[in-house]
PyMOL Python script that loads the backbone (N, CA, C, O; Angstrom):
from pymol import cmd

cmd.read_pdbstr("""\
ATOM      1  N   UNK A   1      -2.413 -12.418  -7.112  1.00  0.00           N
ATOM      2  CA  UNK A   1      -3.752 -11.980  -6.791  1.00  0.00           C
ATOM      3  C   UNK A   1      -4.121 -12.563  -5.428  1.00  0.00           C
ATOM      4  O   UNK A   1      -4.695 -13.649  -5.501  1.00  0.00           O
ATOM      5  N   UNK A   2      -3.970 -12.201  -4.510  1.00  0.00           N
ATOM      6  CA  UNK A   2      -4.115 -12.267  -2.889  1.00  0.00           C
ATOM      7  C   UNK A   2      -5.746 -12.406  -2.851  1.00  0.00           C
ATOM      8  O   UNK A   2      -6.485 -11.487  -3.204  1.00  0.00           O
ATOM      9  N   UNK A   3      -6.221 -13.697  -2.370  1.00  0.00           N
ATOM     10  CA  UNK A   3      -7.379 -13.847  -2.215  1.00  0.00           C
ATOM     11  C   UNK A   3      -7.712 -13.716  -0.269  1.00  0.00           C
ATOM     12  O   UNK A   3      -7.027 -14.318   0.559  1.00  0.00           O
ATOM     13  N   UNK A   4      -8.630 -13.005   0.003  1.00  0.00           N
ATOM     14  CA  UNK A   4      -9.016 -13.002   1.366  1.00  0.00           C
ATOM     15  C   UNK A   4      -9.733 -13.725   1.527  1.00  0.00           C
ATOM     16  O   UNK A   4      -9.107 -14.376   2.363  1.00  0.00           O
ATOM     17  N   UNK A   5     -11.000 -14.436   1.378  1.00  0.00           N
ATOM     18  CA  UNK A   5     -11.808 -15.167   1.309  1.00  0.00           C
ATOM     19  C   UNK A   5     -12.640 -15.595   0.305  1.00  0.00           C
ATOM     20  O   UNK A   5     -12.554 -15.091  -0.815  1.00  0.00           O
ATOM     21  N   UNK A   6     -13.457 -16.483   0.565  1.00  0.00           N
ATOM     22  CA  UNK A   6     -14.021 -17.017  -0.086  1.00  0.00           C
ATOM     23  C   UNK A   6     -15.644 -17.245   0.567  1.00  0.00           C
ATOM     24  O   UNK A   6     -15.686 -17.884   1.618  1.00  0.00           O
ATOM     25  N   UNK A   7     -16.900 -16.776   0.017  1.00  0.00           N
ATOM     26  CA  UNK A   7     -18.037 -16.714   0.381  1.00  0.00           C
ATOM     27  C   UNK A   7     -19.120 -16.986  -0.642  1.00  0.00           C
ATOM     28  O   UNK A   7     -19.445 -16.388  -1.667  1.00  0.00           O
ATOM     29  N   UNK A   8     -19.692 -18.350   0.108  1.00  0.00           N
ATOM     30  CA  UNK A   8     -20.808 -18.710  -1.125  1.00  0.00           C
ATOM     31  C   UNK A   8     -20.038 -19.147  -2.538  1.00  0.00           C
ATOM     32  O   UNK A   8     -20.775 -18.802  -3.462  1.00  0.00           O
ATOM     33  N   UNK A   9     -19.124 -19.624  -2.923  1.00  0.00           N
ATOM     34  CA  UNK A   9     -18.239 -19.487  -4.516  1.00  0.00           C
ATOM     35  C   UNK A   9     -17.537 -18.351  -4.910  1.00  0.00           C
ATOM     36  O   UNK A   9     -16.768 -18.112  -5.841  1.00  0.00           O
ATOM     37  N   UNK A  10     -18.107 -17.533  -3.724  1.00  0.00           N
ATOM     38  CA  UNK A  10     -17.133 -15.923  -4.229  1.00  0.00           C
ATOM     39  C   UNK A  10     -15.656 -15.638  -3.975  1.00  0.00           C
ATOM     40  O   UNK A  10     -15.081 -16.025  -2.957  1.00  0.00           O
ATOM     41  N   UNK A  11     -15.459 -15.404  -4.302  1.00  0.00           N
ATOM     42  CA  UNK A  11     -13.586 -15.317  -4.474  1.00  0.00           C
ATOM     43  C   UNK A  11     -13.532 -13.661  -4.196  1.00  0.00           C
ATOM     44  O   UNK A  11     -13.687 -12.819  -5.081  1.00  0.00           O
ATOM     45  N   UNK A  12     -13.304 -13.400  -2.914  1.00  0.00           N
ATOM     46  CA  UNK A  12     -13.172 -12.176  -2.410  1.00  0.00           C
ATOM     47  C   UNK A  12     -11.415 -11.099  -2.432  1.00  0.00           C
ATOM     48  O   UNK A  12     -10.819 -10.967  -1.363  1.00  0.00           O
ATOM     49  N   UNK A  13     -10.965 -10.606  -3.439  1.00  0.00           N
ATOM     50  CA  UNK A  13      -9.545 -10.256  -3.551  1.00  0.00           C
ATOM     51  C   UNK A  13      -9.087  -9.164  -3.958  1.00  0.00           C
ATOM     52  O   UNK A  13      -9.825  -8.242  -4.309  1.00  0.00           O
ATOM     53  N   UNK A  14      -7.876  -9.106  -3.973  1.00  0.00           N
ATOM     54  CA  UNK A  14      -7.134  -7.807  -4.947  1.00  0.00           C
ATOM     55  C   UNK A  14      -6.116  -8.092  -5.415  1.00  0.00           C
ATOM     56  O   UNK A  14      -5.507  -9.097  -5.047  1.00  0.00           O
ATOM     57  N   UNK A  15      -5.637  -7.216  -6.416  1.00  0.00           N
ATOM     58  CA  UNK A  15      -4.509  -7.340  -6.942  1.00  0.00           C
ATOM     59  C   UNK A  15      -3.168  -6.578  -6.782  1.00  0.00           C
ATOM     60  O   UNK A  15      -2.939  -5.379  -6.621  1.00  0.00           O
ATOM     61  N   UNK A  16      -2.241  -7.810  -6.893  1.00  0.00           N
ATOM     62  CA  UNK A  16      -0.555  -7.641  -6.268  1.00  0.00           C
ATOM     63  C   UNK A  16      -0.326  -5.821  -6.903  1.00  0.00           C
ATOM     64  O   UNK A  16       0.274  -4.949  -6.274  1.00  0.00           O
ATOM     65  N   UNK A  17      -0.930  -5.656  -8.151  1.00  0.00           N
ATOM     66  CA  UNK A  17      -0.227  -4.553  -8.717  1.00  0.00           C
ATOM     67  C   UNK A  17      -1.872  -3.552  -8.976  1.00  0.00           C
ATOM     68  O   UNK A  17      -2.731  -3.454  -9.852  1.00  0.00           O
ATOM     69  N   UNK A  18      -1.563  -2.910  -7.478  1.00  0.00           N
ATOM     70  CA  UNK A  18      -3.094  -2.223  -7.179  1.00  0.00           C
ATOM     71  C   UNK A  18      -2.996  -0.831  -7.750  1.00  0.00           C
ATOM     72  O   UNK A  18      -3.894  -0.061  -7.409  1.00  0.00           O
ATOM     73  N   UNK A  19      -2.034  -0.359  -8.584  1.00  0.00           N
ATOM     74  CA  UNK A  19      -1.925   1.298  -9.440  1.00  0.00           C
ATOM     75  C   UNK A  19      -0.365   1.829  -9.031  1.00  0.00           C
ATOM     76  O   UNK A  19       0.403   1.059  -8.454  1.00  0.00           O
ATOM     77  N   UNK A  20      -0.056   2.904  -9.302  1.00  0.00           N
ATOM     78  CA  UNK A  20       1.173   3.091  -9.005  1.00  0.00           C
ATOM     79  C   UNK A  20       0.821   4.746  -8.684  1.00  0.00           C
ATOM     80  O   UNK A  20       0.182   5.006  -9.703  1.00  0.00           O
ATOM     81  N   UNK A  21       0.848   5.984  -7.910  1.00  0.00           N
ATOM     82  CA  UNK A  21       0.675   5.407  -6.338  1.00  0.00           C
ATOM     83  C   UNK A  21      -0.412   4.534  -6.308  1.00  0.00           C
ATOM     84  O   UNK A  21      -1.424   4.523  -7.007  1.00  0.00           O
ATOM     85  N   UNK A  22       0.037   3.609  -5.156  1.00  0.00           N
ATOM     86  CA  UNK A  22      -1.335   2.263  -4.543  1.00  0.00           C
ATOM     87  C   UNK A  22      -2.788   3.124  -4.381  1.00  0.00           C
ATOM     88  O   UNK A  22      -2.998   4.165  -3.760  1.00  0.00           O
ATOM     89  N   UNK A  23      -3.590   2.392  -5.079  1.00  0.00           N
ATOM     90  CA  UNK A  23      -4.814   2.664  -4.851  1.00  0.00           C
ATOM     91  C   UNK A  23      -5.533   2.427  -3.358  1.00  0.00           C
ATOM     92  O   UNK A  23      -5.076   1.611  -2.557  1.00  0.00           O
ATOM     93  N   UNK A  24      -6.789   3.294  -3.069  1.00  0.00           N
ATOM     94  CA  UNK A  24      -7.101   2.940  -1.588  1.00  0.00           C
ATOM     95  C   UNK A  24      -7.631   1.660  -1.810  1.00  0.00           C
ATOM     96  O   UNK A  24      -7.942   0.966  -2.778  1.00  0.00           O
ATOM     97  N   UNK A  25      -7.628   1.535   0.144  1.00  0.00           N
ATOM     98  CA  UNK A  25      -8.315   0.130   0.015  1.00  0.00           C
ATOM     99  C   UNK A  25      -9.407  -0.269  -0.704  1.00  0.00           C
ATOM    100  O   UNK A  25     -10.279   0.579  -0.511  1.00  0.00           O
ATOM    101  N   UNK A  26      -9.854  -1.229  -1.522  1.00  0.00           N
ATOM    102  CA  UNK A  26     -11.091  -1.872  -1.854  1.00  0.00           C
ATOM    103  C   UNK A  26     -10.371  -3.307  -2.103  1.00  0.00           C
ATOM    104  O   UNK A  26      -9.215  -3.723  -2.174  1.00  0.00           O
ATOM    105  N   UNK A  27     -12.140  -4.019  -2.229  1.00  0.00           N
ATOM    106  CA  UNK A  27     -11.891  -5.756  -2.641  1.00  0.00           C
ATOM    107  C   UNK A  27     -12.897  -5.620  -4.023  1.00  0.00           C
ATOM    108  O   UNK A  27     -13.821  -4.949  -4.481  1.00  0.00           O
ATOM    109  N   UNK A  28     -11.983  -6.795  -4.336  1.00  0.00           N
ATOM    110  CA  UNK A  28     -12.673  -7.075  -5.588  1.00  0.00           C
ATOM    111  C   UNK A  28     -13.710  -8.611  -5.177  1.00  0.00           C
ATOM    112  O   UNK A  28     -13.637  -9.306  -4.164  1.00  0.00           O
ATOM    113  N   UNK A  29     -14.566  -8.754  -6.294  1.00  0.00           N
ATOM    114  CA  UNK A  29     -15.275 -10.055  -5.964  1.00  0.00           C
ATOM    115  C   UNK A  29     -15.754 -10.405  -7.593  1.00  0.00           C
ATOM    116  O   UNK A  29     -16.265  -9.771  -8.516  1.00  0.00           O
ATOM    117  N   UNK A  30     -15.198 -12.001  -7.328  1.00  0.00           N
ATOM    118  CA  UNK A  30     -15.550 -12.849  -8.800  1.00  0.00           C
ATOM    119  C   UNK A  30     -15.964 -14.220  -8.337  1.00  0.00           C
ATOM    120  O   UNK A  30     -15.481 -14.890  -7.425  1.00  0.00           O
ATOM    121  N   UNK A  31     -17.095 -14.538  -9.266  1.00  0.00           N
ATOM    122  CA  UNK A  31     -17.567 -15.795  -9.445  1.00  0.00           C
ATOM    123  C   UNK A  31     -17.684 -15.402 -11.265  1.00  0.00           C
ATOM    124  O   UNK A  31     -18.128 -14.323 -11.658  1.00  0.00           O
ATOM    125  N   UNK A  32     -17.184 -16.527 -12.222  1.00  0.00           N
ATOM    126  CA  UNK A  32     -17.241 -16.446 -13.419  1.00  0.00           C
ATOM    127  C   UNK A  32     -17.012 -15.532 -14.245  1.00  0.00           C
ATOM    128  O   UNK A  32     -16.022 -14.805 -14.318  1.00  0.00           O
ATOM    129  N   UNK A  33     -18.000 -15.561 -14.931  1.00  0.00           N
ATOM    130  CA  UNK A  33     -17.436 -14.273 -15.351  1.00  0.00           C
ATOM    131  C   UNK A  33     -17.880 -12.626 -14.712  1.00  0.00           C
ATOM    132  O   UNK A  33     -17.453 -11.575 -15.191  1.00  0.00           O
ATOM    133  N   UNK A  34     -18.921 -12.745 -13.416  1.00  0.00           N
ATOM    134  CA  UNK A  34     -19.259 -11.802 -12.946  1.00  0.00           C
ATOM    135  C   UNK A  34     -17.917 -11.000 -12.126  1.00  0.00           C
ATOM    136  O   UNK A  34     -16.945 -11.619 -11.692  1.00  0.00           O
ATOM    137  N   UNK A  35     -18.064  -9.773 -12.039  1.00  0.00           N
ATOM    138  CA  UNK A  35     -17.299  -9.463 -10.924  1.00  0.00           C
ATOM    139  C   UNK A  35     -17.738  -7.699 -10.676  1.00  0.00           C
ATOM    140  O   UNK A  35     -18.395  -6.905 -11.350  1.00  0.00           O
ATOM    141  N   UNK A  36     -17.129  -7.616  -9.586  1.00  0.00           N
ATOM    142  CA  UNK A  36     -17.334  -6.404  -9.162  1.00  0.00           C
ATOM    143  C   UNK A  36     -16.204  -5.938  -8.207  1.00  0.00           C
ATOM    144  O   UNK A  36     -15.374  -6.736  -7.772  1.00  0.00           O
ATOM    145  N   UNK A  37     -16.200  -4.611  -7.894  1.00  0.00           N
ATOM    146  CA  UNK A  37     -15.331  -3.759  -6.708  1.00  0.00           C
ATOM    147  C   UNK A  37     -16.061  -2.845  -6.076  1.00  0.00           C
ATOM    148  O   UNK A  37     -16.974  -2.124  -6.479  1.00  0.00           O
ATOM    149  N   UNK A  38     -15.297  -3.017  -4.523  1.00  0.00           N
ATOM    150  CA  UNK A  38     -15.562  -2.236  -3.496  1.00  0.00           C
ATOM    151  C   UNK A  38     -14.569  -1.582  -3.292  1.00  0.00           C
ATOM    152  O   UNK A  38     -13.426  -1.952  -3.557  1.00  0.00           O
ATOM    153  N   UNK A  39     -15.025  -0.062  -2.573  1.00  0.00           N
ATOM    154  CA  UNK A  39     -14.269   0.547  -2.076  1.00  0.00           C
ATOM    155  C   UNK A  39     -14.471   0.430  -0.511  1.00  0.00           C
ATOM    156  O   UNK A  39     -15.595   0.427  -0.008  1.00  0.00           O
ATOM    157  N   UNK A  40     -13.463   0.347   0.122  1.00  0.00           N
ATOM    158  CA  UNK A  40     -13.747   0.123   2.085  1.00  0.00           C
ATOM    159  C   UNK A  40     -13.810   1.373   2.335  1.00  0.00           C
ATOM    160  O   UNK A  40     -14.758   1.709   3.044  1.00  0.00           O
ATOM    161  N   UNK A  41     -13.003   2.300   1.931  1.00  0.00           N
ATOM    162  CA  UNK A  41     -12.832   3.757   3.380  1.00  0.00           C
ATOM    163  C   UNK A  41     -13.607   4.762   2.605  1.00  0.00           C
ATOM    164  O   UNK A  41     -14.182   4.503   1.547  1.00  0.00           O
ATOM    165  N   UNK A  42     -13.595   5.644   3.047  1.00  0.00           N
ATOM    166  CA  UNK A  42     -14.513   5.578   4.409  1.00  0.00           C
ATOM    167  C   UNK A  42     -15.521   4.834   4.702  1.00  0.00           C
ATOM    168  O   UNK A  42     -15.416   4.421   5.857  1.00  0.00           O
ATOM    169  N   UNK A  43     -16.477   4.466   4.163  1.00  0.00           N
ATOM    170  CA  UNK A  43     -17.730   3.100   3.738  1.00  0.00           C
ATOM    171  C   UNK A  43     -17.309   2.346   2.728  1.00  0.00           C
ATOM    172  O   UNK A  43     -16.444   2.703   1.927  1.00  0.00           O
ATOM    173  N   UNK A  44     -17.828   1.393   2.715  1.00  0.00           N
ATOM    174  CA  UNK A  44     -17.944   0.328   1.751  1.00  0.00           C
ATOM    175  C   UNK A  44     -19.217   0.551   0.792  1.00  0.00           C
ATOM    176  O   UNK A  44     -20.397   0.384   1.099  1.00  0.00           O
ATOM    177  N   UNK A  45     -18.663   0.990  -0.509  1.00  0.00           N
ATOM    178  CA  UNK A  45     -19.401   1.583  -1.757  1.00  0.00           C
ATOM    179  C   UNK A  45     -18.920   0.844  -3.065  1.00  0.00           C
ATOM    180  O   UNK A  45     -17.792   0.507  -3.423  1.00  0.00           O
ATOM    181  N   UNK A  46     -19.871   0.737  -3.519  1.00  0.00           N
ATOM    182  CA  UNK A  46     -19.878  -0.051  -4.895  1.00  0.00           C
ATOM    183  C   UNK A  46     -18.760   0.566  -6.046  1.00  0.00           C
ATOM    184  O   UNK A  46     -19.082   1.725  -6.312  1.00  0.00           O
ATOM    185  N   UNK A  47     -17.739   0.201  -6.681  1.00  0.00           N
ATOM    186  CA  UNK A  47     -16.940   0.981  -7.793  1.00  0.00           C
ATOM    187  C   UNK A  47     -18.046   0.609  -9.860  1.00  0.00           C
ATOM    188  O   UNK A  47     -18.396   1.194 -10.885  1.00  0.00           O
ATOM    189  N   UNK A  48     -18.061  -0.460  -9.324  1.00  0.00           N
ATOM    190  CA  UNK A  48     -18.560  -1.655 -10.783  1.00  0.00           C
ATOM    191  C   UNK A  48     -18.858  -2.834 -10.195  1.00  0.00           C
ATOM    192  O   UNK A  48     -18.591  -3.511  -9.201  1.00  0.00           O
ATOM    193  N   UNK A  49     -19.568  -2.829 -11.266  1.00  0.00           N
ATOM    194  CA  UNK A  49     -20.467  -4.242 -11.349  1.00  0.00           C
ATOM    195  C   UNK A  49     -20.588  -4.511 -12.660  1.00  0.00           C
ATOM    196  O   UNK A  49     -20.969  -3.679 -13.483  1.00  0.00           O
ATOM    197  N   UNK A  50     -20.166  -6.073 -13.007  1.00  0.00           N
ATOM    198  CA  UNK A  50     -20.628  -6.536 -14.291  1.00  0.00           C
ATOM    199  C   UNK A  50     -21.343  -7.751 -14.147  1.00  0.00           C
ATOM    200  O   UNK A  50     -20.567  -8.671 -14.408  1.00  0.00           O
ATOM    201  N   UNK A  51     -22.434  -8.160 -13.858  1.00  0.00           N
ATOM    202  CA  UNK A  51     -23.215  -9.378 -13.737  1.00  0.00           C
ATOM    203  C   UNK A  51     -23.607  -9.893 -12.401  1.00  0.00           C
ATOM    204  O   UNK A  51     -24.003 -11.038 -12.181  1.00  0.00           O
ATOM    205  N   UNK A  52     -23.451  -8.881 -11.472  1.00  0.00           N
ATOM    206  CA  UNK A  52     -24.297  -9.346 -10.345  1.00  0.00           C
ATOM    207  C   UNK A  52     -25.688  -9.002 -10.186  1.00  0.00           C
ATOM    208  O   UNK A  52     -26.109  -8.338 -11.133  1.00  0.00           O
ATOM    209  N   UNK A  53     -26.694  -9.294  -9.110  1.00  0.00           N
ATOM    210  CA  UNK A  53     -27.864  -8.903  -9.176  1.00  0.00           C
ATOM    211  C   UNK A  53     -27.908  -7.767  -8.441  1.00  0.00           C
ATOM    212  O   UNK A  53     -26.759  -7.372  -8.247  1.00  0.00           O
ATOM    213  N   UNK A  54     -28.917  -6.899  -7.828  1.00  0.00           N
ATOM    214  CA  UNK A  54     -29.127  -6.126  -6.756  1.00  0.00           C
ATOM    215  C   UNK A  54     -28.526  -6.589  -5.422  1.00  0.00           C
ATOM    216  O   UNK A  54     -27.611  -6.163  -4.717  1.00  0.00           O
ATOM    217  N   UNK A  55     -29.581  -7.862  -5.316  1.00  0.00           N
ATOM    218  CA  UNK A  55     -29.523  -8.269  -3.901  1.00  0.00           C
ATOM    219  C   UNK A  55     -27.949  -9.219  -3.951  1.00  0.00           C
ATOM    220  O   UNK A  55     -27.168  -9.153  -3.002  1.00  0.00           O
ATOM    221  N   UNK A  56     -27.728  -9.858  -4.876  1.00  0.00           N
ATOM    222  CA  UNK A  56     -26.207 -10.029  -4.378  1.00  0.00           C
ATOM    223  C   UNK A  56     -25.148  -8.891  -4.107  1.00  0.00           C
ATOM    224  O   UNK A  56     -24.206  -8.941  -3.317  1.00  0.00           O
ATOM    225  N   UNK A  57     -25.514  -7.857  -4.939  1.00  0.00           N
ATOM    226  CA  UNK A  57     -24.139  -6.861  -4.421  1.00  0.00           C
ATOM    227  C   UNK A  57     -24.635  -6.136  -3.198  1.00  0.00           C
ATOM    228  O   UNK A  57     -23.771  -5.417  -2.697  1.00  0.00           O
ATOM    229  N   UNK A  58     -25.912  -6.138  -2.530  1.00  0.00           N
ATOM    230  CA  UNK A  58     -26.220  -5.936  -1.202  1.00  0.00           C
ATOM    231  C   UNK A  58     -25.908  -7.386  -0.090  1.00  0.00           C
ATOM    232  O   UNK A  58     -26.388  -7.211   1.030  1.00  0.00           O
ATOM    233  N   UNK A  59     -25.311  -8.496  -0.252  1.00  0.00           N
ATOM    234  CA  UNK A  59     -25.061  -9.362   0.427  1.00  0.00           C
ATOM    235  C   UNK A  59     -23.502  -9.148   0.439  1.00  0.00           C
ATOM    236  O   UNK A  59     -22.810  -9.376   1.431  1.00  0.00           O
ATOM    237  N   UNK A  60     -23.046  -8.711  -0.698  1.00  0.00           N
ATOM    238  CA  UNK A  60     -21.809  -8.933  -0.523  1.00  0.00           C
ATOM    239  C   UNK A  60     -21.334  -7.327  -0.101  1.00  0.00           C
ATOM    240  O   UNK A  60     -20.110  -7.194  -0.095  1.00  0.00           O
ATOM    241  N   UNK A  61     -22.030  -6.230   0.212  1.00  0.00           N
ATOM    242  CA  UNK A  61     -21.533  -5.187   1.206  1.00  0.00           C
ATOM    243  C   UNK A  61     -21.671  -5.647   2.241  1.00  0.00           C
ATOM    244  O   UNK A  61     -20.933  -5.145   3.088  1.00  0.00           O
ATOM    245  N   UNK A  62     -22.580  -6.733   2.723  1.00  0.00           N
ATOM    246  CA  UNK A  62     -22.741  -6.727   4.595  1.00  0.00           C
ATOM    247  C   UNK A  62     -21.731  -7.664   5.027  1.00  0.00           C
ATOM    248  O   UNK A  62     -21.429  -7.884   6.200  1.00  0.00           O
ATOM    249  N   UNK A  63     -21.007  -8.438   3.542  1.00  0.00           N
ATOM    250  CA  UNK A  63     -19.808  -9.828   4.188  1.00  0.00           C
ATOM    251  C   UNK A  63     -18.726  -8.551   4.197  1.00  0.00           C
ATOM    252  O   UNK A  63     -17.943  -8.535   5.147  1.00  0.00           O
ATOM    253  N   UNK A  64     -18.629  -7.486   3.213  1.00  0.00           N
ATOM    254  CA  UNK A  64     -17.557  -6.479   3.620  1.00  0.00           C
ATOM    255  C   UNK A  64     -17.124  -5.819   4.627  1.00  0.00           C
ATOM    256  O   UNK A  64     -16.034  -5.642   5.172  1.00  0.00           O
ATOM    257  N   UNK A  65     -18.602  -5.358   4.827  1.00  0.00           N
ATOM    258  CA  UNK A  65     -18.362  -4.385   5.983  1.00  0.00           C
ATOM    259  C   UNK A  65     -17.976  -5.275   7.382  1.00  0.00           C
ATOM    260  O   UNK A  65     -17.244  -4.844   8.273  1.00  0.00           O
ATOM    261  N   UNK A  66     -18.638  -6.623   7.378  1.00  0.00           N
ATOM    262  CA  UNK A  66     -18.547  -7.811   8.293  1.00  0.00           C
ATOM    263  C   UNK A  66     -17.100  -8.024   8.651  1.00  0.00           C
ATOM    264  O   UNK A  66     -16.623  -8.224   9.768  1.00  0.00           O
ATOM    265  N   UNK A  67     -16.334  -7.921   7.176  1.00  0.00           N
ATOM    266  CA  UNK A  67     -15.188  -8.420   7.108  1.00  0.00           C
ATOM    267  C   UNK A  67     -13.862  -7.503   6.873  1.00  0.00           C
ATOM    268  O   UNK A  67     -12.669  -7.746   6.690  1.00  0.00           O
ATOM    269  N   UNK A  68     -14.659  -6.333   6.969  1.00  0.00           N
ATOM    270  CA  UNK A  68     -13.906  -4.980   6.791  1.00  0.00           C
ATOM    271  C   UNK A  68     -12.837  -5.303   7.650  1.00  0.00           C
ATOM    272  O   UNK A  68     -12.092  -5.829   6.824  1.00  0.00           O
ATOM    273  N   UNK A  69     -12.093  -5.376   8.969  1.00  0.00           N
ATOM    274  CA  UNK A  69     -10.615  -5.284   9.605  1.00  0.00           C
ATOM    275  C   UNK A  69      -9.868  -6.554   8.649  1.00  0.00           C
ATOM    276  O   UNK A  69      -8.765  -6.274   8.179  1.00  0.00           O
ATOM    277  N   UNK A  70     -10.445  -7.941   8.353  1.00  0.00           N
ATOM    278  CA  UNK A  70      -9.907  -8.469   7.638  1.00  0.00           C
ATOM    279  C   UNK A  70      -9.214  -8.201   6.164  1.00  0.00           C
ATOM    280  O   UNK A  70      -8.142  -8.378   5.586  1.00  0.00           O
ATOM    281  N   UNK A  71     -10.188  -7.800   5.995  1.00  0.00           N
ATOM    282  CA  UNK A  71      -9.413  -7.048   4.297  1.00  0.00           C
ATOM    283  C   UNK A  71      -8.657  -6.029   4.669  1.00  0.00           C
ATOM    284  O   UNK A  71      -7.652  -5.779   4.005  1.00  0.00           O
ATOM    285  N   UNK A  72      -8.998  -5.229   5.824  1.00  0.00           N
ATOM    286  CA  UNK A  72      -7.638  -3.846   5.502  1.00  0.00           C
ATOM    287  C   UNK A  72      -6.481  -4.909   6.109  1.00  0.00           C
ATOM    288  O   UNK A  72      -5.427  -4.842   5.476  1.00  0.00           O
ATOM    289  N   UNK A  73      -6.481  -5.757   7.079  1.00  0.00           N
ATOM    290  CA  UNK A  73      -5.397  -6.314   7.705  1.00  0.00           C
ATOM    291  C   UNK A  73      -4.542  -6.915   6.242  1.00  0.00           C
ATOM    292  O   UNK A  73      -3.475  -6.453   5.840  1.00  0.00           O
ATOM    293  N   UNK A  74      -5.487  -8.302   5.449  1.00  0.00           N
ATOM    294  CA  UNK A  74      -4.327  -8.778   4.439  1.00  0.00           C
ATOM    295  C   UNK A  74      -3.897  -7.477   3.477  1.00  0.00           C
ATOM    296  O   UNK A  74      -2.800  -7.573   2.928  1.00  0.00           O
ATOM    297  N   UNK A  75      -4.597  -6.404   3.262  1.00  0.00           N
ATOM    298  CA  UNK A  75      -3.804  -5.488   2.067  1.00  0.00           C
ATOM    299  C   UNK A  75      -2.988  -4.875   2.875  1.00  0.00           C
ATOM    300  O   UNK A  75      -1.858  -4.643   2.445  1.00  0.00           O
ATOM    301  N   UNK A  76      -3.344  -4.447   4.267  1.00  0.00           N
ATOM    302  CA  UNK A  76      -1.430  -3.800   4.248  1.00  0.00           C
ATOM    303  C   UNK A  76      -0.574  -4.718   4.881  1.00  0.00           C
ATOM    304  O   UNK A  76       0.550  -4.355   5.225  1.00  0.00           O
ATOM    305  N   UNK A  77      -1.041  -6.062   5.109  1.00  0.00           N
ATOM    306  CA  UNK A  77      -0.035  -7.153   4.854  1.00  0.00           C
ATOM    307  C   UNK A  77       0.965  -7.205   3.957  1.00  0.00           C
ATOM    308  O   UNK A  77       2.178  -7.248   4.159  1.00  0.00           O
ATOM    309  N   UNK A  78       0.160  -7.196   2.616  1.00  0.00           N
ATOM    310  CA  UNK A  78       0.457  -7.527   1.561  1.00  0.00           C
ATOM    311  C   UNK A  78       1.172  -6.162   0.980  1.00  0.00           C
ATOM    312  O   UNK A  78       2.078  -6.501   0.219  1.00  0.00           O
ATOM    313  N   UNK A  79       1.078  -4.903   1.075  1.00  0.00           N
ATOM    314  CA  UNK A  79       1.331  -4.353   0.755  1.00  0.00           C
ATOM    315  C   UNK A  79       2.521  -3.466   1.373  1.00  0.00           C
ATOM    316  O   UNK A  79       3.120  -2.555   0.801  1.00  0.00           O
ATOM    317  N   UNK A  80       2.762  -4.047   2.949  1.00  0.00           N
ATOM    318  CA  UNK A  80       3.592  -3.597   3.655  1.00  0.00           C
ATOM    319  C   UNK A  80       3.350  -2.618   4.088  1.00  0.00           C
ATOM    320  O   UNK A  80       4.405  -1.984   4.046  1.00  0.00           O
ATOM    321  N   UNK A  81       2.305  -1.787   4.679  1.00  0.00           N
ATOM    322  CA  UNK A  81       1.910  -0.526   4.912  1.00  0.00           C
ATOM    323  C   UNK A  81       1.909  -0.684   6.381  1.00  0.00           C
ATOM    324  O   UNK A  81       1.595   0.262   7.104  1.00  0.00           O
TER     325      UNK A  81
END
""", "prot")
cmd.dss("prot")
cmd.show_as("cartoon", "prot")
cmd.util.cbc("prot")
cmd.orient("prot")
């Protein structure tokens, strides 16, 4: 599970085994038992949410979009693309 960052306690990531064909880019984000997913392309859009608030899953689109070349850079790192 390839973590990109880390923001505020948030554990910003994805996983090694993203679907089979690979799913598009998105990040996932967990603190506890909350978590949620983004999708990056074309925008950065919400997939799920289980226990965040409003305004946190609006903080954590602006660290995305902020951090958007970073996350596509480690997944096709990671993914060899």
């Amino acid at each position: 599970m390839p973590q990109v960052f880390n923001w505020k306690g948030h554990r910003f990531h994805f996983f090694s085994n993203e679907g089979y064909p690979l799913e598009p880019i998105h990040i996932h984000v967990r603190k506890g038992l909350n978590r949620a997913k983004f999708w990056i392309k074309p925008f950065v859009s919400l997939e799920y949410n289980y226990g965040f608030s409003s305004k946190e899953l609006n903080e954590f689109r602006k660290v995305i979009e902020e951090n958007n070349q970073l996350i596509e850079d480690k997944w096709n790192e990671h993914f060899n693309i």
